[in-house]
Every structure is written in structure tokens, then in C-alpha cells.
C-alpha positions in Angstrom: -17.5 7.1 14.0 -19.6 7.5 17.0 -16.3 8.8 19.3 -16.2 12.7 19.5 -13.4 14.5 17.7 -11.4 15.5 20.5 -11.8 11.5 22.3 -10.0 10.4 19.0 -6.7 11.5 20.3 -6.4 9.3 23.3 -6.9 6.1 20.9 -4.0 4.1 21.5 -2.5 0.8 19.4 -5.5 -1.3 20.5 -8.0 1.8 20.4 -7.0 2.5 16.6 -7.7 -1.7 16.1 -11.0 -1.9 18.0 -12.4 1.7 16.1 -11.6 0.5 12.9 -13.6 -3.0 13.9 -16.5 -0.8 14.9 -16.3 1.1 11.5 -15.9 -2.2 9.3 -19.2 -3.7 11.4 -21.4 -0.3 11.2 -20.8 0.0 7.8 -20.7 -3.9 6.9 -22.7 -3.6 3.6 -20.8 -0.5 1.7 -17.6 -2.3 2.8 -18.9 -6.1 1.4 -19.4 -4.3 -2.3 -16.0 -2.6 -1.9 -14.3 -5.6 -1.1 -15.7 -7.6 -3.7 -15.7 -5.2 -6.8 -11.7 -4.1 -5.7 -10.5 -6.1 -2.8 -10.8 -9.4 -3.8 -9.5 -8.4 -7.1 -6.6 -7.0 -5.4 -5.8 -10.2 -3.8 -5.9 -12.0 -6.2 -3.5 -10.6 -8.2 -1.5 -10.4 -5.2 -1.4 -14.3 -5.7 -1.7 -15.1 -9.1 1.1 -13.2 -9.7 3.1 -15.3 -7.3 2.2 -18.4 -9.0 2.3 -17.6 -12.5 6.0 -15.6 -12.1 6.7 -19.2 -10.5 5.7 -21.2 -13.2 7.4 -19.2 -16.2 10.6 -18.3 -14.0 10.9 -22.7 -13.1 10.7 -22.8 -16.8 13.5 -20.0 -17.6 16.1 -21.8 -15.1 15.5 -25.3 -16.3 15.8 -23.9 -19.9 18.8 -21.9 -19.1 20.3 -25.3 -17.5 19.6 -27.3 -20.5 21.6 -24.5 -22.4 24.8 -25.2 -20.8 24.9 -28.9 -21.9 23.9 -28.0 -25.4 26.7 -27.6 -27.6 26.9 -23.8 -28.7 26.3 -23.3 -32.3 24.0 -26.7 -33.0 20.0 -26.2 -33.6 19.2 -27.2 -30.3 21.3 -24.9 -28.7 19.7 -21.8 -31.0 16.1 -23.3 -30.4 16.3 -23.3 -26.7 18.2 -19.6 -27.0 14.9 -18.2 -28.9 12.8 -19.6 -26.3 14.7 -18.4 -23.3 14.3 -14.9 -25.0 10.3 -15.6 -25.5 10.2 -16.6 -22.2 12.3 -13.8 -20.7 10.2 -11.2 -23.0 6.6 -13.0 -21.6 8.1 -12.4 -17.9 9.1 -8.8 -17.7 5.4 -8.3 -19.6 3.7 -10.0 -17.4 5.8 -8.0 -14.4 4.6 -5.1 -16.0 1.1 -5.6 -16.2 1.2 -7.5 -12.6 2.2 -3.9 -11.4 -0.1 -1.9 -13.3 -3.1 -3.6 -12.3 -1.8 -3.9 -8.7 -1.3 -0.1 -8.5 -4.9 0.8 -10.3 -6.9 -1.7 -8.0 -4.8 -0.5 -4.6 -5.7 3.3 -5.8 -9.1 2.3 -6.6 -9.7 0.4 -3.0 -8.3 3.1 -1.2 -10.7 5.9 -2.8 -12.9 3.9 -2.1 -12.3 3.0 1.3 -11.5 6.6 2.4 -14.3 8.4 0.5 -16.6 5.7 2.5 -15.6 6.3 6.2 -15.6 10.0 5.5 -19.1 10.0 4.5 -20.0 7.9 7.5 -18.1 10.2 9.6 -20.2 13.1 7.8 -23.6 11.4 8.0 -23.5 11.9 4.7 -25.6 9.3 2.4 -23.6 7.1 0.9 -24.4 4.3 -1.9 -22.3 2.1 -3.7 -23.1 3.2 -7.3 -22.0 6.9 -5.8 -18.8 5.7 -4.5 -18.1 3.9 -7.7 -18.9 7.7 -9.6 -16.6 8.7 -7.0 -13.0 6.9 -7.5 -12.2 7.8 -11.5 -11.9 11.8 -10.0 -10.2 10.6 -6.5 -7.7 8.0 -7.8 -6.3 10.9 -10.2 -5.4 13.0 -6.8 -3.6 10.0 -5.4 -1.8 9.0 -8.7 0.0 11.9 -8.3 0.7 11.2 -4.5 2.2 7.9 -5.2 4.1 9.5 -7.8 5.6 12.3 -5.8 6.2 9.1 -2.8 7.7 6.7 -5.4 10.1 9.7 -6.8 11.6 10.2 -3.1 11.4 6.6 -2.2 13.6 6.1 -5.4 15.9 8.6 -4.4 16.2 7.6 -0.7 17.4 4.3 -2.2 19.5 5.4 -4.1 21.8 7.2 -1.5 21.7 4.4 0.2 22.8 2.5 -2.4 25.7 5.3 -3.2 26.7 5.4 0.1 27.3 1.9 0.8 29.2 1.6 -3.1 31.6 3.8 -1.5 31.9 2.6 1.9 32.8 -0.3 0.5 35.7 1.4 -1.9 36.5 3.0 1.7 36.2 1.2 4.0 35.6 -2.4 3.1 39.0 -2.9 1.2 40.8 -1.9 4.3 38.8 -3.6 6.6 36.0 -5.8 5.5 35.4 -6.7 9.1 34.5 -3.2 10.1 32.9 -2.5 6.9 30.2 -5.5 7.6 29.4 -3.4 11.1 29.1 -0.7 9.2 26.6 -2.1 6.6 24.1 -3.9 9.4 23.9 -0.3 10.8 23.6 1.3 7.5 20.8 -1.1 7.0 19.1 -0.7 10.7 18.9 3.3 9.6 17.5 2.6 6.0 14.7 0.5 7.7 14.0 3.2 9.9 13.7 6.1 7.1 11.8 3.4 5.0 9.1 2.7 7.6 9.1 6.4 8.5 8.3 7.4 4.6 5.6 4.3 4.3 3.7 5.7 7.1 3.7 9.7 5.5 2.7 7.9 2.2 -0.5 5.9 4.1 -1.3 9.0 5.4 -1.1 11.3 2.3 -3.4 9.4 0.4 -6.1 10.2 3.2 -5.0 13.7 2.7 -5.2 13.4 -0.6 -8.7 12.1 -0.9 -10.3 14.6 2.1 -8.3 17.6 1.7 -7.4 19.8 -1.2 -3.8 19.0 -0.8 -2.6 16.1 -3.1 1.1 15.3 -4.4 3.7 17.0 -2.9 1.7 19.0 -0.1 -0.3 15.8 1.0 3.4 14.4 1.8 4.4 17.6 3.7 0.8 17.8 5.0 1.1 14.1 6.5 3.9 14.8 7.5 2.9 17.8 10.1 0.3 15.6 10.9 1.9 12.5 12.2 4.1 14.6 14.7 3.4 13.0 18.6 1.5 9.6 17.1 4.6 8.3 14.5 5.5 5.5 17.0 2.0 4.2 17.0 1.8 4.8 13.5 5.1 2.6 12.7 4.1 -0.2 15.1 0.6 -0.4 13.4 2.6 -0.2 10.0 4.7 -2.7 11.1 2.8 -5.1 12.3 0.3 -5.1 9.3 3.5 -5.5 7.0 4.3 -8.7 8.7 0.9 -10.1 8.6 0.9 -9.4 5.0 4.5 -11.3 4.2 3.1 -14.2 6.7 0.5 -15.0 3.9 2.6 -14.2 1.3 5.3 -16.3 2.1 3.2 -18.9 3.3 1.3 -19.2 0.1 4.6 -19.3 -1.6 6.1 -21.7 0.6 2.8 -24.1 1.0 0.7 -23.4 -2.5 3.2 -22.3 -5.1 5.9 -24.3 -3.4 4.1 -26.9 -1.4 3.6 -30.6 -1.6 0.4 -31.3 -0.1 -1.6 -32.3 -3.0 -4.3 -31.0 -5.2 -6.9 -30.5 -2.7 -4.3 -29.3 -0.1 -3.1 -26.4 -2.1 -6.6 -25.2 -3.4 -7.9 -25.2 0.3 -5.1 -23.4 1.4 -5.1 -21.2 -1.7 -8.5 -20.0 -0.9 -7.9 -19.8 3.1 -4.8 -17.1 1.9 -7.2 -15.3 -0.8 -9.7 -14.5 1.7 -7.2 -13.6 4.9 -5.2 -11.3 2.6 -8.7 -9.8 1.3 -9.2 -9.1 4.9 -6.1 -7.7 5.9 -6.0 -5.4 2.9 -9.5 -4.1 4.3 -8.6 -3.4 7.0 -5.4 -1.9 6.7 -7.3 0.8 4.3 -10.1 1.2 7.1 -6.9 2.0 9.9 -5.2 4.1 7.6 -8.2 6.8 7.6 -8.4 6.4 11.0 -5.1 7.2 12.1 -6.2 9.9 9.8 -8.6 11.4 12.1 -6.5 10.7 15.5 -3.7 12.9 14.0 -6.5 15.3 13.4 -7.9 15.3 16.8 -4.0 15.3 18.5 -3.1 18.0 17.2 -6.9 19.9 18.6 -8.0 20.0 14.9 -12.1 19.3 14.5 -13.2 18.3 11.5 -16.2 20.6 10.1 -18.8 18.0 9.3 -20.5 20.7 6.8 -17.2 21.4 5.1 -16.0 17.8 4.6 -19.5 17.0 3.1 -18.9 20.0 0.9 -15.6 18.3 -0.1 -17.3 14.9 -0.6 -20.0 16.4 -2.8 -17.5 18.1 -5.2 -16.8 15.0 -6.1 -19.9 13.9 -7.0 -20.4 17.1 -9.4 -17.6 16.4 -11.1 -15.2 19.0 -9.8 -11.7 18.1 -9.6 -9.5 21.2 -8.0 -10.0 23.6 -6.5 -12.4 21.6 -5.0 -13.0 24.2 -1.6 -10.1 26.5 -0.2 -7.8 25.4 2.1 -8.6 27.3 5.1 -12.3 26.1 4.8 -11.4 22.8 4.8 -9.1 22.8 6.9 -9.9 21.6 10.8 -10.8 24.3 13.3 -8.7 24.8 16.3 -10.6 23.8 19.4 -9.5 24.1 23.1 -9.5 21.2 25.4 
């Protein structure tokens, strides 16, 4: 970053953009090996998943339709059963490792990502073989971020859920007119809280990888932190979450779905591999620096000497503690 600390917190929507531009170009190399040995990767799973869960599901429902035509009881009718059951079993396995690998690689890009701009902001040397030594020890401390957000994610849905099972019992047997009100507003206030957790969780795993809080305290710690920039924050979220279903649904809708021909779908295939690489990229490279525009809003310098301290630990294998709070934590400065 070649901004001073304290200019960081003036960065607005555009400002966060253009710095995180300047980071990606400065650093173009590092970035080129990250993308290709977990970005790319990332992607296309991303993808392959959407085609693949496609092809076995088409399968399933034209199965499933054949089994209501088929007398119960003949062969046919218990040999299309056994292979709805293989093909439901092959599905739900295939969901499971789709999700595994998806949350391994996305942990994995993000170390990587973060650990990477922090040593640039540091001056600190920084290699690809290191940052690959790097992410086994980091990805542990966001692990248990993720599983801290996905527990109150789980249970913020489920209240919701609750509440409109018995605002329905309520309210929606009486009057199903004002219970449909009632559920779009229900719904505006879930999408609020929902966007308002996703941008604590982006910024927790930043915590997580350059401070000693992880888990629980990187959640609490985010949230202090994004006090005075959350409507920035959501808009960036925001906007980088509809640029990620625009591909998405448009390689559903024109690849998976599409009838443009062989050479149609592999060209647009590829054009929707490579703009979701880049959009993952990026989003990771913003994330950090939101990071450090929190940081400088709220006066808090970053001690170069301490963060490369924190860095290094990595290196030598430490996990926690890796350097007490207060010595990591950013210095008050006046402005």
C-alpha cells in the first residue's frame, strides 16, 4: 500500500475499488501463482458443480417421471426404484464433497490472499513457496471463524424461520392478507441482518489471519471495527454478490441450460471461468483492505515491526499465542 495509515480512512466506495486495483497491479506476480494454484481451482468447482448437479438431478426427475407410469410392484418399477436411490445416494455425495472442497479452497485463497497484502503492507519479503508454508497454520484459525459464523448464521435462520411458522399460525389464518405484508417485511429485515453478519464474517477472517483473535473474538473484533464504514462495507458486499450470481446464473442459464451449440457453450464456459476467477480475486484483495480502512477510522496504526512479527510466527511454525494482544494491536494516533 503506498497510502499512509491515517489517508486510509478517507477511502470511499470508489477509493476502496481503485486501492485494491493498485494492490492486485503492484503485486501482479505473487497474486498470478495464488490465483492459479487456488483461484482457478475455486472457480471451477464453483461451475462444475453447477453442471454436474444438473446432469444427475435431469436424470433423477426424468427417472422419478418414468416411475409414475410404471406399474408398482412389476420389475421395471423396482429397477427404476434402485436407481433413483443410486442416483439420489451419488447426489447428496457429490453435494458433500462439492462443499468440502469449496470451503478448503475459499479458506486456502483467502490465507493466502491476506497473508500476501499484509506482507506487502509490511515490506516484508514475500515468496510464493512461503506463502504456500504459510496457509496449512492460517486456514486452521479461520476454520474455526467460519465455524463460530456458520453456528450464528444457522441460528439467525432459524428464528426467522420460527417466527414466521408462527406468524403464520397467528396471524396468517386470520388474515392471510395481512400476514403476506407481514412476511415481505419479515424478509426485508432478514436481508438486512444477513448482509450485516456477511460483512463481520469477511472481516473476521482478516482478523483472524493478522491478529491473535480468531473464532468468536475475530467476530466481536470485526464487529467494533466496522462501526462508521458498515454502509460502505454492505454496498461493496452487495454489489460483489450480484456480480457473482450474474455469472452464476448466466452460466446456468446459457452453459448448463443453453442452446447455443458446442462451441457456444465452451466459449462462454471459459469467458465465466475466468470472470468469476477474477471476481473471487478481487473480492479477497477488497476484503483486507476494508481491513485496514476500519483500522485507520477508527485512528488505529498498524505497527509495521509488530505485524511482521505476526507474519513471521507463521513461518516458524507457531500457532497461538502467536504475540500478545496489546502488541499487536494498532497504536492510537492523533489526527
Amino acid at each position: 500500500m503506498d497510502r499512509e495509515p491515517e489517508e486510509l480512512q478517507f477511502l470511499g466506495f470508489f477509493g476502496i475499488y481503485h486501492e485494491a486495483y493498485n494492490i492486485i497491479v503492484s503485486w501482479r506476480k505473487i497474486f498470478s501463482q495464488i490465483t492459479l494454484a487456488f483461484i482457478l481451482p475455486l472457480s471451477f468447482i464453483y461451475l462444475a458443480q453447477i453442471e454436474t448437479s444438473d446432469l444427475i438431478f435431469s436424470k433423477i426427475m426424468h427417472n422419478e417421471h418414468t416411475l409414475e407410469w410404471t406399474r408398482s410392484g412389476s420389475p421395471m418399477y423396482n429397477h427404476i426404484q434402485d436407481r433413483l436411490t443410486s442416483e439420489w445416494t451419488a447426489f447428496w455425495i457429490f453435494k458433500v464433497m462439492y462443499l468440502v472442497f469449496l470451503l478448503v479452497l475459499s479458506l486456502f485463497s483467502t490465507s493466502a490472499v491476506v497473508y500476501t497484502i499484509a506482507c506487502a503492507y509490511t515490506t516484508k519479503e514475500i515468496t510464493f513457496s512461503k506463502v504456500i508454508s504459510v496457509v496449512p497454520t492460517v486456514w486452521k484459525r479461520l476454520m474455526i471463524t467460519f465455524l463460530w459464523t456458520f453456528l450464528i448464521v444457522f441460528l439467525y435462520n432459524f428464528f426467522a424461520i420460527l417466527m414466521l411458522f408462527l406468524l403464520g399460525f397467528t396471524v396468517g389464518l386470520s388474515n392471510p392478507g395481512a400476514f403476506d405484508i407481514i412476511v415481505d417485511i419479515v424478509f426485508i429485515i432478514w436481508a438486512i441482518g444477513f448482509v450485516y453478519i456477511s460483512v463481520i464474517w469477511h472481516l473476521a477472517s482478516v482478523v483472524s489471519v493478522l491478529e491473535e483473535s480468531y473464532g468468536y473474538k475475530a467476530f466481536l473484533k470485526s464487529k467494533a471495527l466496522i462501526k462508521g464504514k458498515m454502509w460502505i462495507a454492505s454496498v461493496i458486499f452487495i454489489t460483489l454478490q450480484i456480480s457473482f450470481i450474474i455469472v452464476l446464473v448466466s452460466f446456468q442459464k446459457l452453459v448448463a441450460h443453453g442452446r447455443i451449440g458446442v462451441v457456444g457453450k465452451v466459449t462462454l464456459g471459459i469467458f465465466c471461468f475466468i470472470l468469476l476467477s477474477i471476481l473471487i480475486h478481487f473480492a479477497l484483495v477488497i476484503q483486507t483492505v476494508v481491513y485496514f480502512v476500519c483500522k485507520s477510522y477508527h485512528h488505529e496504526n498498524i505497527d509495521k515491526s509488530c505485524l511482521a512479527e505476526h507474519l513471521e510466527a507463521y513461518n516458524l511454525g507457531d500457532y497461538a499465542p502467536l504475540i500478545r494482544d496489546k502488541d499487536i494491536q494498532l497504536e492510537q494516533y492523533d489526527v
